[in-house]
Every structure is written in C-alpha cells, then in structure tokens.
C-alpha positions in Angstrom: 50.9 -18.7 -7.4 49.3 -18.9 -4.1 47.9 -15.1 -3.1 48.8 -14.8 0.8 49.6 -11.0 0.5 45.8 -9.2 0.7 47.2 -6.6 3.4 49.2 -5.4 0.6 46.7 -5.4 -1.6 43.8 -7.2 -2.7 42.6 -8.6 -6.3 40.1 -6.8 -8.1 36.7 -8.3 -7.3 35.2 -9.6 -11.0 32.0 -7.9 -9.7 33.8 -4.5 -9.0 34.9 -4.6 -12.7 31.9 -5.0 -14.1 30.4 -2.4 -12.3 33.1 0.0 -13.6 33.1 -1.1 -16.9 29.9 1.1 -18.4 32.2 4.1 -17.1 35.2 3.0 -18.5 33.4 2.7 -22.2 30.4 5.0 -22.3 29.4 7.2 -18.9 32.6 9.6 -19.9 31.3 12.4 -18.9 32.6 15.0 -16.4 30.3 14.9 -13.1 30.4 18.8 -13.1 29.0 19.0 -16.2 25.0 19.9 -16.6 24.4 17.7 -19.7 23.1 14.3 -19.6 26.4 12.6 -19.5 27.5 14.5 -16.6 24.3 14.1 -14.9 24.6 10.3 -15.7 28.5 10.2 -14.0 27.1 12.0 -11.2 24.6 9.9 -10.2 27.2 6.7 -10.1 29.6 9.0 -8.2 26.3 9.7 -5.5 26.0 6.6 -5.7 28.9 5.5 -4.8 29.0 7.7 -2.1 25.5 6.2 -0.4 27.4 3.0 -0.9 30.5 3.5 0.8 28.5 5.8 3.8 26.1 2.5 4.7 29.1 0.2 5.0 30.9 2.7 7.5 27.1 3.9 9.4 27.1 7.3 8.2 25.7 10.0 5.8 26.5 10.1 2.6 27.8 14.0 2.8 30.5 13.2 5.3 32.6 10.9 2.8 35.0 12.9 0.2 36.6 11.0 -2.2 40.4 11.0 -2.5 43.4 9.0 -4.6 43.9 6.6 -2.3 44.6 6.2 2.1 47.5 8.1 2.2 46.3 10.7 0.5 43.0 11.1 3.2 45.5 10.0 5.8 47.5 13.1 5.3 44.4 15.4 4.7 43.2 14.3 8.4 46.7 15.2 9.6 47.5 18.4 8.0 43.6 19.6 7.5 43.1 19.4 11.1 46.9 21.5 12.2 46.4 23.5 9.5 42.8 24.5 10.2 43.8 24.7 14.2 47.2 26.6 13.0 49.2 25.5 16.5 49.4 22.8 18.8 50.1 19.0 19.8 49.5 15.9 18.1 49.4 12.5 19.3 50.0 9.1 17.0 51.4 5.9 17.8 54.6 4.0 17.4 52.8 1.4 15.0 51.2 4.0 12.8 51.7 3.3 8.8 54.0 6.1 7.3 51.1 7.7 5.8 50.5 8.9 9.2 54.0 9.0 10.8 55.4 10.5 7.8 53.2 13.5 8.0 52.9 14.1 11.7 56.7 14.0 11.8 56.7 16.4 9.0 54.1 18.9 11.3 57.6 19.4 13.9 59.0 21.6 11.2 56.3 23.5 11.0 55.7 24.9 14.4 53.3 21.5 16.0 54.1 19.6 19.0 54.1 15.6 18.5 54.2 12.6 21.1 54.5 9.3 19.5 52.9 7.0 22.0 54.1 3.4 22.6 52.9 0.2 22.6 53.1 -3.3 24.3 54.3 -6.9 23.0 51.4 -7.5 21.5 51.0 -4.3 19.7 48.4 -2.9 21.9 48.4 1.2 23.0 47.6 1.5 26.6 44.4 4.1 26.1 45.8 5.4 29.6 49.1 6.3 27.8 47.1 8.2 25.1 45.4 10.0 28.2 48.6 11.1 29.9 49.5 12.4 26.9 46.8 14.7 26.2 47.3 18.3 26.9 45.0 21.3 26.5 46.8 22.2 23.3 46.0 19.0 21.7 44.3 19.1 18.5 44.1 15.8 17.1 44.6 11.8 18.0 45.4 9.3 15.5 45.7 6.0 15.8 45.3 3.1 13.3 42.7 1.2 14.1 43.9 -2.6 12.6 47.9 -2.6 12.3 48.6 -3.7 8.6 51.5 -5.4 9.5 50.3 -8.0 12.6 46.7 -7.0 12.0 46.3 -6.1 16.0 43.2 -4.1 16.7 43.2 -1.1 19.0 40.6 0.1 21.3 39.6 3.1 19.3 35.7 3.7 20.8 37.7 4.0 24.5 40.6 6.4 22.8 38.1 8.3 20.9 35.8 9.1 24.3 38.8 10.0 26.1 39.5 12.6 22.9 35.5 13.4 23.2 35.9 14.2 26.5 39.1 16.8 26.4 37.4 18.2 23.4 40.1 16.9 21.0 39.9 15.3 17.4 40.5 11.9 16.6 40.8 10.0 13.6 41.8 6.6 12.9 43.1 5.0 9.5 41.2 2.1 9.1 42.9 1.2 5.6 43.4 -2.5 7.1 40.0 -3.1 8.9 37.2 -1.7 6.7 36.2 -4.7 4.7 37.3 -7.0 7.0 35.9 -6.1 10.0 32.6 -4.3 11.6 33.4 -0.7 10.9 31.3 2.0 11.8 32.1 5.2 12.6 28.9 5.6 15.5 30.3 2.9 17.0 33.5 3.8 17.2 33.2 7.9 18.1 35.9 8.8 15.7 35.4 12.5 13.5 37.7 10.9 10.7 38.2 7.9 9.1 40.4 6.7 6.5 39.6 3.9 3.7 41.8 2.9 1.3 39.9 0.9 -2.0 42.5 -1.2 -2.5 42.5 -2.9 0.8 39.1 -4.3 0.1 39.2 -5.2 -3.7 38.4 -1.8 -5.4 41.0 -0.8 -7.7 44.1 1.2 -6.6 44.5 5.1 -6.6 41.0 5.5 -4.5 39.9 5.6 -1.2 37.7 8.0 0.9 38.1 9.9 4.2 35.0 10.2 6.5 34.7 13.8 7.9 32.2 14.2 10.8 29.9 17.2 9.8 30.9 20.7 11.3 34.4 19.1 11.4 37.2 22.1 10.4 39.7 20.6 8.3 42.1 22.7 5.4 41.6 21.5 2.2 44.7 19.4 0.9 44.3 20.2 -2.6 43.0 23.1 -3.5 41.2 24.4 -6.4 37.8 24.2 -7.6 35.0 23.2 -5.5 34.9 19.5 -5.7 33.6 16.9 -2.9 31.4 19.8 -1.4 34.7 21.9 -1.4 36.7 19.3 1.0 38.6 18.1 -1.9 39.5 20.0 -5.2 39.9 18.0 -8.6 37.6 16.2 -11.1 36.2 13.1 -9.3 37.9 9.5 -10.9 34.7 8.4 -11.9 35.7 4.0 -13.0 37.5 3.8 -9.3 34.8 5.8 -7.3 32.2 3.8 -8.5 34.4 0.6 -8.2 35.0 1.4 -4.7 31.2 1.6 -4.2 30.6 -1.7 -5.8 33.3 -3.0 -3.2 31.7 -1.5 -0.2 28.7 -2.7 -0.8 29.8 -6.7 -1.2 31.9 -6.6 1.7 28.5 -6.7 4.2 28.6 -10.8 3.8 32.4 -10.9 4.3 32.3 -9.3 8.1 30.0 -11.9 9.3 31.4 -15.2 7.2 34.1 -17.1 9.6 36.0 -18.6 6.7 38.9 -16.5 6.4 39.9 -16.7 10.2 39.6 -20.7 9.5 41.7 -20.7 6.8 44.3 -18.3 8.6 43.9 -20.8 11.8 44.5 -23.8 9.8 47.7 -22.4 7.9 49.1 -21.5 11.5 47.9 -25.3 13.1 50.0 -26.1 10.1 52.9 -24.5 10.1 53.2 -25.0 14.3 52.4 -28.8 13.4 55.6 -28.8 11.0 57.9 -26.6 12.7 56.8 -26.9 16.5 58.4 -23.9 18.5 60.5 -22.8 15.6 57.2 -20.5 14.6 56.2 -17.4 16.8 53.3 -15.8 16.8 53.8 -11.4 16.4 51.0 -9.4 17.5 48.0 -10.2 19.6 46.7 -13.6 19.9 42.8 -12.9 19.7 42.3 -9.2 19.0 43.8 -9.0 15.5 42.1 -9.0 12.1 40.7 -12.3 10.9 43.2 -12.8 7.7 46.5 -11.9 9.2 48.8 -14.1 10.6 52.2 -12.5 11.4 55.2 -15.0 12.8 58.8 -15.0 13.2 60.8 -18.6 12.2 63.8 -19.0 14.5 66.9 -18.4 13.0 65.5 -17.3 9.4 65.5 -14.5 7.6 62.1 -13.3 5.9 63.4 -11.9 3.2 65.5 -14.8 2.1 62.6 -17.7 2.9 60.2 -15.2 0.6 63.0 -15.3 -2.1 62.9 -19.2 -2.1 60.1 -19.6 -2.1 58.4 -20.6 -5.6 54.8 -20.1 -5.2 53.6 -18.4 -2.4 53.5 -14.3 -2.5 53.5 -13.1 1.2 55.5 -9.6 2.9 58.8 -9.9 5.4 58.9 -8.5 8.4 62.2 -6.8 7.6 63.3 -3.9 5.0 65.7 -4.2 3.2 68.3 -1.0 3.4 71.9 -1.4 1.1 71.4 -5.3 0.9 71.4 -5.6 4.8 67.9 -6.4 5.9 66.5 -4.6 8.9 63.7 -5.4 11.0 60.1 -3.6 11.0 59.9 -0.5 12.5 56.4 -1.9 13.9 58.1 -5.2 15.3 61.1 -2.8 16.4 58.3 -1.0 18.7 56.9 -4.1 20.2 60.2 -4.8 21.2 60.5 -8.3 19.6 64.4 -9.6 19.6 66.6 -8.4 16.7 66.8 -11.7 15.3 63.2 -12.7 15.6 62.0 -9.8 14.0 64.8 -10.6 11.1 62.9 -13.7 10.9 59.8 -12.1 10.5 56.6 -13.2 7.6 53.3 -11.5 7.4 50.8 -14.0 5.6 47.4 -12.2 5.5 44.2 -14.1 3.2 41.7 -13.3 1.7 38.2 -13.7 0.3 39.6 -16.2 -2.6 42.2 -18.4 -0.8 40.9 -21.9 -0.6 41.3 -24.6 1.8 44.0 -26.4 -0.8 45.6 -23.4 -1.6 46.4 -23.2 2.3 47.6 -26.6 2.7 49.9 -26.5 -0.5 51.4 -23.2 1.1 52.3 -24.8 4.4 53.7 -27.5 2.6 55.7 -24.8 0.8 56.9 -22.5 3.7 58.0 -26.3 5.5 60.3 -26.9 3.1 62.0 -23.9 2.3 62.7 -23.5 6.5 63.6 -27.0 6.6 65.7 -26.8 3.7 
C-alpha cells in the first residue's frame, strides 16, 4: 500500500520505538516515586520535556503533557473560560472539532462565541479577527496549519493584535509542528497545541505549551502532576516517544523533499487529468506535504473505495450513506459538487519518488475508469 494519509496520522518512526522500548521492558517505574526506578522514569519524562520545549523555542516548564491534541486543545479552551469565569471567545470556521466542539459547548455555559470566516483559499482576514474583538474577550484560537488543505494562517499578526487588546490566544498547531518552523517566540502565542501523532510519536500523547503566568483551570483534576497543570500519572513509553520525535524532526523543516514529492504528484495528476483536477486551499501558503483537490464530477469517497493501493482522506463525510461535503470546504465556499469531489493526499517523511508515480498512475485510472 502506498501511505498518502500522514495528516491523519503518521507511522511510528523506527527510531521513536527504540527509544521507548527500555520503558516499555525495564524503566517501569512511577515518575512520582522517590526510588531509583522512579527517579530513572523521571529523568526520561524531563527529558522529554527539554526535547519537545527546543523544537517549539521555549522552556521546558511551560510544556504539560496530555493524551493527545484534543485533549490540550480542549484544556486551552475550557482552562482559559473557566479560569476567566465569563466572556467572548473567538475561533474560526476551519477550526478542527477539537476546538469547535468545545467552544460551541462554552454557549451553554454562560460564554459568548464568534466563529470568524474565511476566504477561498482558506485564509482568515486578521482584520476580521480584529473587528471581532471586544473588551470582554478572553481568548483567540485559531489553527495555525488547516489539517484538511494544509493552509497556513497568519498567527504572529493575530496573536499581536490579541497582545495588544490584552487577550489570550492559542493556536492548535497539531498539523504544523513537525512539518514546519514552529516556535512559539516567533509566533507570540500563550498556548500551543501538539499532537504526537502528527509527527510520528505514537498516538494517545501530545503536549500543550502554556506561557508562564498564564491562568488556565485544570482539565483533569487530581493530584499534582505536570507542576499541577495536568492531574494523572505521566504515560511514560509515549512521553518519551514524543521526545525522541521532536527531536528528529529539526532536519525535516529545512529538507525540500516532501514539497517535491507533493509537487510532482500534483504535475502528475494535472498532466493526466488537465482541468478535471482543482487545487483546494492556498496555492503557496500551505504545509509542504498536503495537497488537497477536487476531480470534476467524482465523488471522493467512491474514487478512495476503488482504489486498491493508495490510502488517502475524502473531502466529504459520509452521514446515512449520502456523502456530504467538508465542513472546512463548505466554509471556503467551494461548489457543492466540487467539494463532493474532494481528496486530501498529504506525504510524508517515507514516501518515495516511485511510490508517487505509481499513485498517480493509480488515482488516473480509477477517475478515468
């Protein structure tokens, strides 16, 4: 099978399992404990920590270890209303239901929310995101890369306009960190979510960075874990594997190989198919591995289904066997049917050049078919 799903999620790096592997066997300690097996898991959880801090510019004590990007995703969401206890919220229309989900869920509880818009290519206007600031506003969220057309937002300009009225913003950066320069400095967010699967750690851990002097409500509480951020005995294995992974991205961010490979399989398929293939999302400011296009008068769903060997995501839910577009698609305001017709194809770090060339061939004949 030909791998053209790493937005989804990405393979375990061989090199992340190895460095879980001497937790998984012998370090089985509890990092709590005072013994030399706790100390010894502690030090691969600090570890760890210092790993996934220098990939994102920051200190080690701002990053708190969760289950995964929706879980920090939801902690920036709720920690922040419920540590305010009123006001306004702003997200986009292109946020990932880890974020819409809960901001929606905050209107039941008392907090305002304006779900800001975006253009054809998937871009917010930042002056959109200013209009909508009011002096009750608490908190800003906007994705930084979206997962399903892999358009980049201007998140440093959002996040000084958020500086500037004194308001917090976070960005879920579950798609870009690994793929893309991430640092928190240079972007001016307080909160930042990563999600270890998105960058070949295993699933079921991620991290959220927390500016210091932040005020955010626990979201689980208990005992005093993760300097008291985050309650619950640490997953030792996947913390450390999502050090391991932090720390090989660094090569990845400035290797051009993926955005070739993605280039070539779209010269490809427009080659083939001519004007049959639309581009969705932003033609230059998008992440390096995604390529997201519509193929007149197909279905997604059904071309993925015939497909034999190539794994990629449609652009379209299915709901009681009727497919419907992608809410993000929906919001761009791409046509009904075009959206219908939807494929996100997003590589990775072990796609080859024949592995590209074998999956045009594929997606060719199934649309010609």
């Amino acid at each position: 099978m030909i791998y053209l799903d790493y937005n989804a999620t990405t393979p375990l790096d061989p090199r992340v399992a190895d460095a879980m592997q001497p937790y998984l066997r012998e370090h089985h300690g509890n990092p709590s404990s005072s013994h030399r097996l706790g100390r010894t898991v502690r030090a691969g959880v600090d570890n760890a920590r210092r790993q996934v801090a220098s990939l994102l510019g920051t200190s080690p004590g701002e990053i708190v270890f969760t289950s995964g990007g929706s879980e920090a995703n939801n902690h920036a969401v709720k920690g922040v209303a419920f540590a305010a206890g009123e006001g306004h919220v702003i997200i986009s229309a292109v946020e990932h239901p880890a974020i819409a989900v809960p901001a929606r869920w905050l209107t039941d509880h008392g907090f305002d929310l304006t779900v800001v818009g975006v253009d054809s290519t998937g871009l917010v206007d930042p002056d959109d995101i200013r209009r909508a600031i009011r002096p009750d506003t608490i908190l800003i969220s906007i994705m930084l890369a979206n997962n399903e057309v892999g358009t980049i937002q201007p998140i440093a300009e959002i996040a000084r306009m958020a500086r500037s009225a004194e308001v917090l913003m976070h960005t879920d950066a579950a798609q870009a960190v690994g793929k893309i320069r991430t640092t928190v400095n240079d972007l001016g967010v307080d909160l930042l979510t990563v999600a270890g699967h998105k960058l070949h750690a295993p699933p079921g851990v991620g991290a959220l960075y927390i500016r210091a002097e932040t005020e955010l409500e626990p979201l689980i509480h208990g005992a005093g874990h993760e300097n008291g951020r985050r309650a619950g005995t640490e997953a030792v294995p996947a913390i450390v594997g999502l050090g391991a992974a932090a720390e090989l991205c660094s090569p990845y961010l400035r290797d051009e190989t993926i955005r070739e490979l993605r280039d070539r399989f779209h010269t490809g398929l427009i080659e083939a198919l001519g004007d049959r293939v639309v581009l969705n999302g932003h033609p230059t400011l998008r992440l390096p591995n995604t390529l997201n296009v519509s193929f007149r008068g197909q279905v997604g769903v059904e071309l993925l289904g015939e497909m034999e060997n190539v794994c990629a995501s449609p652009g379209a839910a299915c709901h009681s066997d009727r497919p419907e577009p992608s809410a993000v698609l929906s919001a761009m305001g791409v046509d009904r049917e075009l959206a219908l017709g939807a494929v996100r194809f997003s590589l990775g770090r072990f796609n080859t050049e024949a592995e590209v060339d074998e999956a045009v061939g594929e997606v060719v004949r199934v649309v010609n078919a």
